[in-house]
C-alpha positions in Angstrom: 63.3 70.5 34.0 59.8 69.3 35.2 58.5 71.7 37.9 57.8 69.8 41.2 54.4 69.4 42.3 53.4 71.0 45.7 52.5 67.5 47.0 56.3 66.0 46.4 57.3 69.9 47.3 55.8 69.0 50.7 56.6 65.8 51.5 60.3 67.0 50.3 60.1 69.6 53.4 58.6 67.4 55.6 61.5 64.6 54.8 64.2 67.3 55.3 62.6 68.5 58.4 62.6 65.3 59.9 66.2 64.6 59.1 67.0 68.2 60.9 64.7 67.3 63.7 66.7 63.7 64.3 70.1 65.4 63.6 69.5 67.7 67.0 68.1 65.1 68.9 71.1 63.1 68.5 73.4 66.4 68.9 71.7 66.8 72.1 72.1 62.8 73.1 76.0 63.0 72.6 76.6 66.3 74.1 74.2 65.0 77.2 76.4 61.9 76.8 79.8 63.9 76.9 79.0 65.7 79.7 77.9 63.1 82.1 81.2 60.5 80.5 83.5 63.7 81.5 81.6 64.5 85.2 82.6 60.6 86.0 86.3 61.2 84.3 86.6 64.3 86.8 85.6 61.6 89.4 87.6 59.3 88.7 90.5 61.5 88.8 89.9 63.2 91.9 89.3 59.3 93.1 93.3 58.6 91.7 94.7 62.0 93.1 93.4 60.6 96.7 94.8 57.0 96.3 98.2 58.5 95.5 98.0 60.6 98.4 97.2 57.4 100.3 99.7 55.6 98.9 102.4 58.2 99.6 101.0 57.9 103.2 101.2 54.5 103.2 105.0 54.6 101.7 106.2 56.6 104.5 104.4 54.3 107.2 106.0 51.1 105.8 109.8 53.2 106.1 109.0 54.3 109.4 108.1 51.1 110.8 111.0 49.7 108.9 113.2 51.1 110.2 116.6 49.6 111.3 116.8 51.2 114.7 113.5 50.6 115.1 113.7 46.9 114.4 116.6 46.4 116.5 114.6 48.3 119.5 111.7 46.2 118.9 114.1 42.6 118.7 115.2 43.8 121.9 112.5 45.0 124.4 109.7 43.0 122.8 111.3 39.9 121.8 114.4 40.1 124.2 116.7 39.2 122.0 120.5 40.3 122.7 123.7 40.5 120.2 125.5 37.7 120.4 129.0 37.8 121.5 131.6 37.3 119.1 133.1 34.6 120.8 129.4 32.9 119.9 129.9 33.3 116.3 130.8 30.9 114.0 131.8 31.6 110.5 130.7 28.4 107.9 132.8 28.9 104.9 131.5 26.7 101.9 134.7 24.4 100.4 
């Protein structure tokens, strides 16, 4: 084995050094990276946790307003419609 002359010797270091040097730089990109894509995820799910509330919200509104007592209360003091009498229905049968 031919022992390595202290000009390759340092250019050997200097190539390794450089190769450590970009491998933390990029360690440092990706963990800057994940830390910023998982502030947005926790975001993002505090974001969903207050839509479903909304929409539970909302779910209960649209029951409420619908209802059947409330329909028929509505029908009848807003609209004024009545029930009709039974004598006033007609049943269609289809042949």
């Amino acid at each position: 084995m031919q022992p390595v002359k202290p000009r390759q010797s340092f250019l050997l270091v200097f190539v390794f050094a450089a190769v450590c040097v970009m491998s933390a730089i990029a360690l440092v990109y990706t963990k800057h990276d994940s830390r910023k894509l998982f502030v947005e995820l926790e975001a993002l799910s505090h974001e969903r946790d207050e839509l479903n509330i909304e929409w539970g919200q909302l779910q209960i509104e649209q029951s409420t307003w619908a209802t059947h007592a409330r329909i028929e209360r509505v029908a009848a003091e807003d609209l004024s419609l009545s029930r009709p009498e039974t004598s006033d229905i007609y049943v269609i049968e289809r042949p």
